[in-house]
mmCIF entry with sequence, helices, sheets and N, C-alpha, C, O atoms, coordinates in Angstrom:
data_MODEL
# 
_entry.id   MODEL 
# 
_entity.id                         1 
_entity.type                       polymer 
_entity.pdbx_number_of_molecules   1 
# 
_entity_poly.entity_id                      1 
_entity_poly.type                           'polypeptide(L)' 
_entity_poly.nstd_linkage                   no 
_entity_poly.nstd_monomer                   no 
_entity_poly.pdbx_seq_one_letter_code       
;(UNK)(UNK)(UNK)(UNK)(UNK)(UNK)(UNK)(UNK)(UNK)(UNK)(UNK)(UNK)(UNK)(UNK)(UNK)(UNK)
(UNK)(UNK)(UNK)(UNK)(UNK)(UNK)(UNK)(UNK)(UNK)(UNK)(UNK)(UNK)(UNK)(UNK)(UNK)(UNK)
(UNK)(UNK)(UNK)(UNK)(UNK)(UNK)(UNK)(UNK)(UNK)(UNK)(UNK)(UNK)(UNK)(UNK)(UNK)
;
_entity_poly.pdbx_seq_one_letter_code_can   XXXXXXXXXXXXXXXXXXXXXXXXXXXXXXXXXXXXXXXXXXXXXXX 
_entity_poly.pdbx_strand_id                 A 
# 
loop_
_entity_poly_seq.entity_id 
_entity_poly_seq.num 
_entity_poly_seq.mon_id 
_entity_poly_seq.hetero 
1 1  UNK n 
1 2  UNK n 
1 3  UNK n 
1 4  UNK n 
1 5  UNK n 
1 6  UNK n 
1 7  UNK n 
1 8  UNK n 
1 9  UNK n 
1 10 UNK n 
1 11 UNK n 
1 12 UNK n 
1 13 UNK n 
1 14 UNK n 
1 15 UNK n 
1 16 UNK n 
1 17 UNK n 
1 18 UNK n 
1 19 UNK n 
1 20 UNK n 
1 21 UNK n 
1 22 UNK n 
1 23 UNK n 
1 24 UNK n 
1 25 UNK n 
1 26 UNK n 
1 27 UNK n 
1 28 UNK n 
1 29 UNK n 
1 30 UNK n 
1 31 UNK n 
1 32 UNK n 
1 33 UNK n 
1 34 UNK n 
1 35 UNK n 
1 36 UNK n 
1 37 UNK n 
1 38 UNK n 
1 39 UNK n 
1 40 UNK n 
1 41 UNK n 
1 42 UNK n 
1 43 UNK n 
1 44 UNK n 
1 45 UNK n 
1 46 UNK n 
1 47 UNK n 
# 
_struct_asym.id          A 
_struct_asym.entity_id   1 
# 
_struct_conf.conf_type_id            HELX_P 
_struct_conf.id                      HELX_P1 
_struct_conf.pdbx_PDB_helix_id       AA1 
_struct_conf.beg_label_comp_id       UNK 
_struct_conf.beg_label_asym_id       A 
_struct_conf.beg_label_seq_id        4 
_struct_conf.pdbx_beg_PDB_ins_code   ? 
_struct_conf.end_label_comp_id       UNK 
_struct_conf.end_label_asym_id       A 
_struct_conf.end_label_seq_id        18 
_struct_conf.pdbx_end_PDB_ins_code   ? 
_struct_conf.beg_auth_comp_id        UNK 
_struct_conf.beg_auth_asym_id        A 
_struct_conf.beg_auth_seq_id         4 
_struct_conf.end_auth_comp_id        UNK 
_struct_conf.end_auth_asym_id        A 
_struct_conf.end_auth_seq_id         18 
_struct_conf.pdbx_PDB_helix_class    1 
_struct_conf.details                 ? 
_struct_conf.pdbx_PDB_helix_length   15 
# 
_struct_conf_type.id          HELX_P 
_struct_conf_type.criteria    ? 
_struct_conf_type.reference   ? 
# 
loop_
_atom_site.group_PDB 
_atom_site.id 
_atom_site.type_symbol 
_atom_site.label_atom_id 
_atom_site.label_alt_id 
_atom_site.label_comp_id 
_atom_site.label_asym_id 
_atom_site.label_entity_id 
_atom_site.label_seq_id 
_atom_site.pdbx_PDB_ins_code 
_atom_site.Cartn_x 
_atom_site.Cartn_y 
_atom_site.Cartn_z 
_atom_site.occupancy 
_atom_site.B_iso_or_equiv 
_atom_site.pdbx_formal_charge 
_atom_site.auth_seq_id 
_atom_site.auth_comp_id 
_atom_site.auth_asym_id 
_atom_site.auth_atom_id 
_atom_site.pdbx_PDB_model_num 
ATOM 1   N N  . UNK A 1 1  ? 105.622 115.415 116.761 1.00 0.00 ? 1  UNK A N  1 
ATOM 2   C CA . UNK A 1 1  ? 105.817 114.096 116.190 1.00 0.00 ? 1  UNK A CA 1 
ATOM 3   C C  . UNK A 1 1  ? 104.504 113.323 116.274 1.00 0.00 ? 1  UNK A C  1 
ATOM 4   O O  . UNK A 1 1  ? 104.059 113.040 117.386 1.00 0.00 ? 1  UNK A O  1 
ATOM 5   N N  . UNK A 1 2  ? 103.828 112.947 115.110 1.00 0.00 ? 2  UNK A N  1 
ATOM 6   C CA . UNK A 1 2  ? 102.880 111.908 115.007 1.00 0.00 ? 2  UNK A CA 1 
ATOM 7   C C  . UNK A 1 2  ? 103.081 110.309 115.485 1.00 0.00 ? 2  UNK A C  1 
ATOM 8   O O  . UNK A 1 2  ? 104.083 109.669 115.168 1.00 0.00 ? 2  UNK A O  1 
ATOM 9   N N  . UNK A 1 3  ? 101.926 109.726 116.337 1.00 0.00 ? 3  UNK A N  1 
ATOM 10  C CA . UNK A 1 3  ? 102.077 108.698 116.686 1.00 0.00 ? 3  UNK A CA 1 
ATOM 11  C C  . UNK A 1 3  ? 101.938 107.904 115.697 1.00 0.00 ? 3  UNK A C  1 
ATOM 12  O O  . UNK A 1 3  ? 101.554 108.308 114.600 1.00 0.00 ? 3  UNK A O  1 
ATOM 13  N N  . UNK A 1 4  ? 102.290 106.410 115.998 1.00 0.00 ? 4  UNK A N  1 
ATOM 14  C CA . UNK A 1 4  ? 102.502 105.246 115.027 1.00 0.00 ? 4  UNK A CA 1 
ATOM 15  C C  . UNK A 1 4  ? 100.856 105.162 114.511 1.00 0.00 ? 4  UNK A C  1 
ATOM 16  O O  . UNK A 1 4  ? 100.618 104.982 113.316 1.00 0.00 ? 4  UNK A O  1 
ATOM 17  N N  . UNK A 1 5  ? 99.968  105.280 115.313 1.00 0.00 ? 5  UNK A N  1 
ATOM 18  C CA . UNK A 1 5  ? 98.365  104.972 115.163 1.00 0.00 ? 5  UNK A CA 1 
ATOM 19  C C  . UNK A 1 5  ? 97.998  106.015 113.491 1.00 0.00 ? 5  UNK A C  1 
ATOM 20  O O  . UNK A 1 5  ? 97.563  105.645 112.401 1.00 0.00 ? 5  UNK A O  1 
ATOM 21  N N  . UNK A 1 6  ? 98.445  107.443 114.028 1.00 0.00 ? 6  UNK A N  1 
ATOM 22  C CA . UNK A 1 6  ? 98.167  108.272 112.968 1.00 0.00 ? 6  UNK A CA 1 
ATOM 23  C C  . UNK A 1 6  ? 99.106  108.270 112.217 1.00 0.00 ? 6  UNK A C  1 
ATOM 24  O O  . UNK A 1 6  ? 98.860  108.962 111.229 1.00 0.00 ? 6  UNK A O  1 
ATOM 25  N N  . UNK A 1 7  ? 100.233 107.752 112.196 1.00 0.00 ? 7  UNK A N  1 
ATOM 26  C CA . UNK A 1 7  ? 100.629 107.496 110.666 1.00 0.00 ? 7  UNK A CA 1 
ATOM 27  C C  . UNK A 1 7  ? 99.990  106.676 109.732 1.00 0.00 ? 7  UNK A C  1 
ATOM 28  O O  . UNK A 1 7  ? 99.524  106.944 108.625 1.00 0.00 ? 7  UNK A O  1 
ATOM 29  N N  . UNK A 1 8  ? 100.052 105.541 110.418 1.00 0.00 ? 8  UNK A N  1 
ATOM 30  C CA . UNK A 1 8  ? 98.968  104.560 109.499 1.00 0.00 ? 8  UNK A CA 1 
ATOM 31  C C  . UNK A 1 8  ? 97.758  105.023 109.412 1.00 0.00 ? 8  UNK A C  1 
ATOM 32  O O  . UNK A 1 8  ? 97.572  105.046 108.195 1.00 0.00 ? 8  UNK A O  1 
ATOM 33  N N  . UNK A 1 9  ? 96.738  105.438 109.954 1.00 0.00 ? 9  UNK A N  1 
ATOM 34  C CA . UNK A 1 9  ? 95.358  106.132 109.609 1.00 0.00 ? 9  UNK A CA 1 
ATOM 35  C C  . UNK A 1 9  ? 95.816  107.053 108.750 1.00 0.00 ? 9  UNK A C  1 
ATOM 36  O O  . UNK A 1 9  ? 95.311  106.640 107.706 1.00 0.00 ? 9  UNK A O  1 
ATOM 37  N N  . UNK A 1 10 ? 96.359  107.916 108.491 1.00 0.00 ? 10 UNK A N  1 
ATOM 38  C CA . UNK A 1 10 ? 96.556  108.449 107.619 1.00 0.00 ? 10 UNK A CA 1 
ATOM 39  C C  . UNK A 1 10 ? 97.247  108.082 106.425 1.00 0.00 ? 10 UNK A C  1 
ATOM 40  O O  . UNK A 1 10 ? 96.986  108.631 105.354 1.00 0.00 ? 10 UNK A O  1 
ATOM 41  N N  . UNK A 1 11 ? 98.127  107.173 106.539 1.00 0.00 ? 11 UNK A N  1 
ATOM 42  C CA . UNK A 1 11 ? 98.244  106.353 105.184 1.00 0.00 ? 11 UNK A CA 1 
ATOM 43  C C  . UNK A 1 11 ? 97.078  105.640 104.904 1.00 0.00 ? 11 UNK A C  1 
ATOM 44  O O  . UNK A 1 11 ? 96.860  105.990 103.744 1.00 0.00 ? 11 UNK A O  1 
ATOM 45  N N  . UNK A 1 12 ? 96.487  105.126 105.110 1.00 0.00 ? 12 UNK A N  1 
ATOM 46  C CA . UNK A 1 12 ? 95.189  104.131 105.362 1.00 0.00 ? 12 UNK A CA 1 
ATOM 47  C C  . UNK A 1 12 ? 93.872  105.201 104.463 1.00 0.00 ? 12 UNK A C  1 
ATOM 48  O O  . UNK A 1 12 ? 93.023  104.749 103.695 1.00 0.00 ? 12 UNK A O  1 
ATOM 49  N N  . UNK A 1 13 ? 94.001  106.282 104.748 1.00 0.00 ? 13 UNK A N  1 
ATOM 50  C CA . UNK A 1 13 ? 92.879  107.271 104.427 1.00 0.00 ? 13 UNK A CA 1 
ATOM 51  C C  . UNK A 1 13 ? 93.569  107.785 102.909 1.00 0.00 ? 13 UNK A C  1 
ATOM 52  O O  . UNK A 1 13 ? 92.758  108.066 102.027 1.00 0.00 ? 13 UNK A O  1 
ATOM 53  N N  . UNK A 1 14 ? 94.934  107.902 102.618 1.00 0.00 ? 14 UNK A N  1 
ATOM 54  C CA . UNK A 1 14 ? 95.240  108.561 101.272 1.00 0.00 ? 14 UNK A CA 1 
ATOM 55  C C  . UNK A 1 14 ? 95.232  106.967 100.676 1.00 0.00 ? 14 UNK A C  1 
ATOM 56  O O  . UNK A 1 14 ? 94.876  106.851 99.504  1.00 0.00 ? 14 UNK A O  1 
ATOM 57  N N  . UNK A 1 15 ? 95.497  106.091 101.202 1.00 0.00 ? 15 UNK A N  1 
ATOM 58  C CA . UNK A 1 15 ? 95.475  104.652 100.050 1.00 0.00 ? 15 UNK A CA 1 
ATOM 59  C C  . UNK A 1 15 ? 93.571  104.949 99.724  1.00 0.00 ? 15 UNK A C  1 
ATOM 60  O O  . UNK A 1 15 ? 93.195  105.061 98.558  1.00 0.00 ? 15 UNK A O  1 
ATOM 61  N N  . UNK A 1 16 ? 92.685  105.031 100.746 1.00 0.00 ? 16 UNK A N  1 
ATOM 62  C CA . UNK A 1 16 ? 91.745  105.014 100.014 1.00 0.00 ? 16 UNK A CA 1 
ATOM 63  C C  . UNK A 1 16 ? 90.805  106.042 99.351  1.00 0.00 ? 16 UNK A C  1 
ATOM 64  O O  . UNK A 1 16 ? 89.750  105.809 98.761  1.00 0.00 ? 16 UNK A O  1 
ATOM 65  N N  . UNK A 1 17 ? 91.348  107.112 99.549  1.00 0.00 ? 17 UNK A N  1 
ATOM 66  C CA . UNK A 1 17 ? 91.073  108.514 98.737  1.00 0.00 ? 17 UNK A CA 1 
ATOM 67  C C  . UNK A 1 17 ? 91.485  108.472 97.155  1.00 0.00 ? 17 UNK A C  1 
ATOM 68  O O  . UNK A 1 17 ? 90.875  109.012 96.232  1.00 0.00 ? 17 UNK A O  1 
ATOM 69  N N  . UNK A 1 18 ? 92.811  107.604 97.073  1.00 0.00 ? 18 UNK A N  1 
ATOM 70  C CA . UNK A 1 18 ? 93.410  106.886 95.939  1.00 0.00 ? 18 UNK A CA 1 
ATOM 71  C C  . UNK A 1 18 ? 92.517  105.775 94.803  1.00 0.00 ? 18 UNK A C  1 
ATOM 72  O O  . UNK A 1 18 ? 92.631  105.621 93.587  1.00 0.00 ? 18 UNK A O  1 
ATOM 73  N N  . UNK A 1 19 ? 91.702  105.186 95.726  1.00 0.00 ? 19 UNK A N  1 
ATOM 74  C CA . UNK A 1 19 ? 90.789  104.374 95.050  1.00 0.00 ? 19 UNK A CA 1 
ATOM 75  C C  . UNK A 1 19 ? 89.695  104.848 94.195  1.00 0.00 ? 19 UNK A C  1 
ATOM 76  O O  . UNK A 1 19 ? 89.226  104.120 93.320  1.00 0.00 ? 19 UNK A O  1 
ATOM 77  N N  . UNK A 1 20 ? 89.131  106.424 94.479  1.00 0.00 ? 20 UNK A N  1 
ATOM 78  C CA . UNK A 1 20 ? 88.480  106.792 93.668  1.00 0.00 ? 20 UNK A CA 1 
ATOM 79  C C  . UNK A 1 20 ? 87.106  106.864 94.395  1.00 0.00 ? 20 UNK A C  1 
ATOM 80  O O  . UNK A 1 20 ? 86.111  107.197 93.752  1.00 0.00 ? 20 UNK A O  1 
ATOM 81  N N  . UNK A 1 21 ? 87.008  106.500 95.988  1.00 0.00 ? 21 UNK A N  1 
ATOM 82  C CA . UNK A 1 21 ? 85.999  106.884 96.465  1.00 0.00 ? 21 UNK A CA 1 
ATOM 83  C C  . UNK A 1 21 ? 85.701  107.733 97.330  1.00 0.00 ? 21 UNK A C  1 
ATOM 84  O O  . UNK A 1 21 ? 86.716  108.225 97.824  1.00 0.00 ? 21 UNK A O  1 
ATOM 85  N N  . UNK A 1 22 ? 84.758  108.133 97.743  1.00 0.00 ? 22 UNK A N  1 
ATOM 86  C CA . UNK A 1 22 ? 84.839  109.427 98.991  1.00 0.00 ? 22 UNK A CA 1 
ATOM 87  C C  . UNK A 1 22 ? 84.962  108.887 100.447 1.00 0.00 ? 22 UNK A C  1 
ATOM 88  O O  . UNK A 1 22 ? 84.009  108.208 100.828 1.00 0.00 ? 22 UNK A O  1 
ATOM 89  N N  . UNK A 1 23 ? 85.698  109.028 101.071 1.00 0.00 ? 23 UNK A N  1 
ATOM 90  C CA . UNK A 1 23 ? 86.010  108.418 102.284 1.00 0.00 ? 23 UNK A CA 1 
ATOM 91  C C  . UNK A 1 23 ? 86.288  109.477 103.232 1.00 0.00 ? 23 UNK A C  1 
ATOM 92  O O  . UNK A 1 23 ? 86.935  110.466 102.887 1.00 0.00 ? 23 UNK A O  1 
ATOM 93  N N  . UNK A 1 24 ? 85.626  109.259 104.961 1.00 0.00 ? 24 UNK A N  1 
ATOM 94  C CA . UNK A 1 24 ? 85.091  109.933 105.757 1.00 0.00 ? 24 UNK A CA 1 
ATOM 95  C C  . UNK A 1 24 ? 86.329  109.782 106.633 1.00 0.00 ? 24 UNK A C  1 
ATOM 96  O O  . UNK A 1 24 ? 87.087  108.819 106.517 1.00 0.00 ? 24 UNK A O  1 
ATOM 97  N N  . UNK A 1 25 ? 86.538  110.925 107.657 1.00 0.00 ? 25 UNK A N  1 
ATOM 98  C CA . UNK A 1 25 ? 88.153  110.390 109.167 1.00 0.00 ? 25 UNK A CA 1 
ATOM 99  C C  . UNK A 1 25 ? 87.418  110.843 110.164 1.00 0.00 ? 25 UNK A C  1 
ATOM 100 O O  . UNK A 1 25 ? 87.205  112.051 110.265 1.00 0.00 ? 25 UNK A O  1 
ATOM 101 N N  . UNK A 1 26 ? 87.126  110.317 110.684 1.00 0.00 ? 26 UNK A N  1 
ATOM 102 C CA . UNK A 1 26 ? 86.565  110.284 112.028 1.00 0.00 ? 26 UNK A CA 1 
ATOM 103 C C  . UNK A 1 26 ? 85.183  111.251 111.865 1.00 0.00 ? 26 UNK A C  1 
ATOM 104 O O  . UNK A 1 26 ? 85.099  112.310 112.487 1.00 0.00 ? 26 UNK A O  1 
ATOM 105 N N  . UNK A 1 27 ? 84.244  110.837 111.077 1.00 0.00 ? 27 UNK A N  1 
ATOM 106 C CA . UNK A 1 27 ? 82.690  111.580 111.356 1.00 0.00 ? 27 UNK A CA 1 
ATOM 107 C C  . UNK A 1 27 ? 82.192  110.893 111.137 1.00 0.00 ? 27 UNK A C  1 
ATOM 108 O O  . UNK A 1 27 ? 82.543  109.885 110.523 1.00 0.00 ? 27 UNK A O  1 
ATOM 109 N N  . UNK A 1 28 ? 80.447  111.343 111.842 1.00 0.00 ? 28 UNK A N  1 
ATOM 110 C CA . UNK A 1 28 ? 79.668  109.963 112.242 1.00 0.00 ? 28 UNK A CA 1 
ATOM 111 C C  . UNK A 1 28 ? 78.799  109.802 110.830 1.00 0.00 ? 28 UNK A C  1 
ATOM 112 O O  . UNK A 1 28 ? 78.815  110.491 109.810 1.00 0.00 ? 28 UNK A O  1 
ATOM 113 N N  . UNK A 1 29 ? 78.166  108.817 111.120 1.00 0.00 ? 29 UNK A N  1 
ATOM 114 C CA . UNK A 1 29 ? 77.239  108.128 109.541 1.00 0.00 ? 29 UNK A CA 1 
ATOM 115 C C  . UNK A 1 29 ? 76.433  109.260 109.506 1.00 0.00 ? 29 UNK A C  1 
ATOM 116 O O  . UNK A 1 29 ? 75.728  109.787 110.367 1.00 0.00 ? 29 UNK A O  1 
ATOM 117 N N  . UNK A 1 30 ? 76.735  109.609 108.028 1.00 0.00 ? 30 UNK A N  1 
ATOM 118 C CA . UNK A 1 30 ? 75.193  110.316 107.694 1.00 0.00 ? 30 UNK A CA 1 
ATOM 119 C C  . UNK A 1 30 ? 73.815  109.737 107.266 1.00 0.00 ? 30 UNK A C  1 
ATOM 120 O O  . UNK A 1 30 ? 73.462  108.558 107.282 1.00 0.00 ? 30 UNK A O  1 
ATOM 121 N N  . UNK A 1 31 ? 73.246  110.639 106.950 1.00 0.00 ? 31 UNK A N  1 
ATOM 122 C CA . UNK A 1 31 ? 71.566  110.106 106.906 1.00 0.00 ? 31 UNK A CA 1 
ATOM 123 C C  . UNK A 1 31 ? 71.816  109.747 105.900 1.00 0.00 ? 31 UNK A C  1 
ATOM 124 O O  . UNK A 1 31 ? 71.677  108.527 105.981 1.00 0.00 ? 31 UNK A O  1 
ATOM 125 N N  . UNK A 1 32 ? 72.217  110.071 104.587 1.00 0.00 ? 32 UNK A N  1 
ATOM 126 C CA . UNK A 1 32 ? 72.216  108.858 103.754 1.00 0.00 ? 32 UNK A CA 1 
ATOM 127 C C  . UNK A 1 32 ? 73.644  108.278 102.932 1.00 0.00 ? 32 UNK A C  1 
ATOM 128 O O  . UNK A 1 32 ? 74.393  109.010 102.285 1.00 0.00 ? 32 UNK A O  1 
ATOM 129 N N  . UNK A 1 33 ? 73.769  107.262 103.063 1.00 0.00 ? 33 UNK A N  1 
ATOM 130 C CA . UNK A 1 33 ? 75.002  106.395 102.331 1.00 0.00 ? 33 UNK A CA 1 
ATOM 131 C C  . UNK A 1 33 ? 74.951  106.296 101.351 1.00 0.00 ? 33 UNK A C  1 
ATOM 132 O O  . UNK A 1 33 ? 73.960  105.760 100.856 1.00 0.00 ? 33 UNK A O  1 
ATOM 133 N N  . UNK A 1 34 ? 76.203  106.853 100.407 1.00 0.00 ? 34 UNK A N  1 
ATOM 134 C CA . UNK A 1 34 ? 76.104  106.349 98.993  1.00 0.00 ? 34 UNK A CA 1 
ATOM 135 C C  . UNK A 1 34 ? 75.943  105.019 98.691  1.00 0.00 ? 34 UNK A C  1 
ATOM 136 O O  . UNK A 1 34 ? 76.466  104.117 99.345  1.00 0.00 ? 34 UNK A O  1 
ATOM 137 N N  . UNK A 1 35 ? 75.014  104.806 97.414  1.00 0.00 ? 35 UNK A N  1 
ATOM 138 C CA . UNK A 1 35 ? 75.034  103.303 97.009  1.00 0.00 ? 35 UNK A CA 1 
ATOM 139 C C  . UNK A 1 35 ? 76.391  101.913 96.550  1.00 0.00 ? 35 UNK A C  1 
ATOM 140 O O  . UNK A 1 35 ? 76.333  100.712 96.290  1.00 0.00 ? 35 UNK A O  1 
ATOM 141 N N  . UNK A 1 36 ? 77.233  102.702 96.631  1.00 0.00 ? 36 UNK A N  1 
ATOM 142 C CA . UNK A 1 36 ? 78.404  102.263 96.479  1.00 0.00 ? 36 UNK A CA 1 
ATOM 143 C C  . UNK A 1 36 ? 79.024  102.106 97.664  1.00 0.00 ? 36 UNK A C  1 
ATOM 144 O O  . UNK A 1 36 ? 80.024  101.388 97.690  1.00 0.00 ? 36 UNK A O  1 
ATOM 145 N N  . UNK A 1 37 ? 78.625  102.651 98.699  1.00 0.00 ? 37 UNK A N  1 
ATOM 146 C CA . UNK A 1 37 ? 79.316  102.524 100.426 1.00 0.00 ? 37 UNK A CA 1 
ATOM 147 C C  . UNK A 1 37 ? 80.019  103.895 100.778 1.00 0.00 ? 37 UNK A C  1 
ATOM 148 O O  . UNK A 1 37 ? 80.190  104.929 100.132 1.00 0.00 ? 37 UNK A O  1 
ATOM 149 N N  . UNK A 1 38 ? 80.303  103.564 101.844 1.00 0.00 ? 38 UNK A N  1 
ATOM 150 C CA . UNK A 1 38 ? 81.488  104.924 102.740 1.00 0.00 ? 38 UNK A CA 1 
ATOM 151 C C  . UNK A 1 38 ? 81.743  104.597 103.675 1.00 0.00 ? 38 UNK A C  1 
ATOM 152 O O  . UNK A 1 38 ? 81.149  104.541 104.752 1.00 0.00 ? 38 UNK A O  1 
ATOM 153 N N  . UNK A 1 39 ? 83.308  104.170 103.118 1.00 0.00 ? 39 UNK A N  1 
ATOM 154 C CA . UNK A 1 39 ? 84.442  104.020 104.268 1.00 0.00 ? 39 UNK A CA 1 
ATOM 155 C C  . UNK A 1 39 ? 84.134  104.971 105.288 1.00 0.00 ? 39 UNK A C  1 
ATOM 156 O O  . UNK A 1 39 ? 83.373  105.834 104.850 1.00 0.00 ? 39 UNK A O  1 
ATOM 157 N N  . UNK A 1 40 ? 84.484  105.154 106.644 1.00 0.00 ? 40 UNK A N  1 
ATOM 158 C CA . UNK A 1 40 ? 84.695  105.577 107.476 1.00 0.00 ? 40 UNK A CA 1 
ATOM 159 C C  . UNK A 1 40 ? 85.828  105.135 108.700 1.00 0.00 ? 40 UNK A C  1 
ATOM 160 O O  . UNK A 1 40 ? 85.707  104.257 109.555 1.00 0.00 ? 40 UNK A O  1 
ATOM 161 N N  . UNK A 1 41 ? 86.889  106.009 108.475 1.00 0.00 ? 41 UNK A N  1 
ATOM 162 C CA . UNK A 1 41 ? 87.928  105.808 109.788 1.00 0.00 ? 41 UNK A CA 1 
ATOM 163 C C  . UNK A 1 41 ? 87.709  106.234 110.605 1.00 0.00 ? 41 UNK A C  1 
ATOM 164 O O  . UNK A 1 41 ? 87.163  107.302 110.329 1.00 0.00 ? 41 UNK A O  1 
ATOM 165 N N  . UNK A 1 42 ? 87.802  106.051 111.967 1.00 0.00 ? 42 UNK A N  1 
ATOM 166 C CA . UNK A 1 42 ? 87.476  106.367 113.385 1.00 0.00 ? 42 UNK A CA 1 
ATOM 167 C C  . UNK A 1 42 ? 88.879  105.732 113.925 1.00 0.00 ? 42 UNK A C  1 
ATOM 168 O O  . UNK A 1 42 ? 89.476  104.753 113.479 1.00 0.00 ? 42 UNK A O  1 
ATOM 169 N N  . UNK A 1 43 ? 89.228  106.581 115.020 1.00 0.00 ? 43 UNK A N  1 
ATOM 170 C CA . UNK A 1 43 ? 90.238  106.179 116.012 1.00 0.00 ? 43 UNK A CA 1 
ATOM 171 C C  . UNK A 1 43 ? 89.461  105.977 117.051 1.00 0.00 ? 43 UNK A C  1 
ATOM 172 O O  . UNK A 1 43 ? 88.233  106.058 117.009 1.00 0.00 ? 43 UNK A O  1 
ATOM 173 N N  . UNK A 1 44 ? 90.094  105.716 117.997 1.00 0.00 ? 44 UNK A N  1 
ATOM 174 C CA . UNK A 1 44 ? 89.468  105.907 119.417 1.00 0.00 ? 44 UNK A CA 1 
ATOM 175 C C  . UNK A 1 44 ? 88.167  105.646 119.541 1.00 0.00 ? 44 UNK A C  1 
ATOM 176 O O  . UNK A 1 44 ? 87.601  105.309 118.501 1.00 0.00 ? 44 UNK A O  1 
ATOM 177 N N  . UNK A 1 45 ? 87.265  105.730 120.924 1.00 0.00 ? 45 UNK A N  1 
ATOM 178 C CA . UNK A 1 45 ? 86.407  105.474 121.607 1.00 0.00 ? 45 UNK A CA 1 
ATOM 179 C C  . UNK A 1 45 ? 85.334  106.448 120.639 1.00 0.00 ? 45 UNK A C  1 
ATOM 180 O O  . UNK A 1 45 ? 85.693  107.563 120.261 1.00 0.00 ? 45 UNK A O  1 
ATOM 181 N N  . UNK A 1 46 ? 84.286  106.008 120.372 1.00 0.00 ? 46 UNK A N  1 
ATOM 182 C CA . UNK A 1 46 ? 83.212  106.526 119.705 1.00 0.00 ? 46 UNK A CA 1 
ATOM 183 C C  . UNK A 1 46 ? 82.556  107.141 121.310 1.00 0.00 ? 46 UNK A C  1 
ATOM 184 O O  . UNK A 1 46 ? 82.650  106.520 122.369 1.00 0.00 ? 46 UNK A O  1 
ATOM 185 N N  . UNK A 1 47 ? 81.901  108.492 121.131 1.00 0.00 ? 47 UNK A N  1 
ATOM 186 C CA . UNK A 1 47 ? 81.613  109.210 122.409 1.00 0.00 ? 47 UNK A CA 1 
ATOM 187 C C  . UNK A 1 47 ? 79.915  108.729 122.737 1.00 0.00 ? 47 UNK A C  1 
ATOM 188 O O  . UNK A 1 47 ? 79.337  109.148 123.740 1.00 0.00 ? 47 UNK A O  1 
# 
């Protein structure tokens, strides 16, 4: 059973996969950002 946190992150990640942009779940910034941006979801404590 999925917790309440990852249900919503994961609704949260297909609403914006839906939008038409490329969007990241939990990985760190790359060296370069599209000019248009990139979402990035993260849970928890960044290490």
């Amino acid at each position: 059973m999925t917790t309440p946190r990852e249900t919503i992150l994961a609704a949260l990640h297909a609403r914006v996969l839906g939008a038409a942009c490329h969007c990241l779940r939990g990985d760190v910034l790359p060296e370069r950002v599209p000019a248009d941006g990139l979402p990035i979801l993260r849970d928890g404590e960044m290490g």
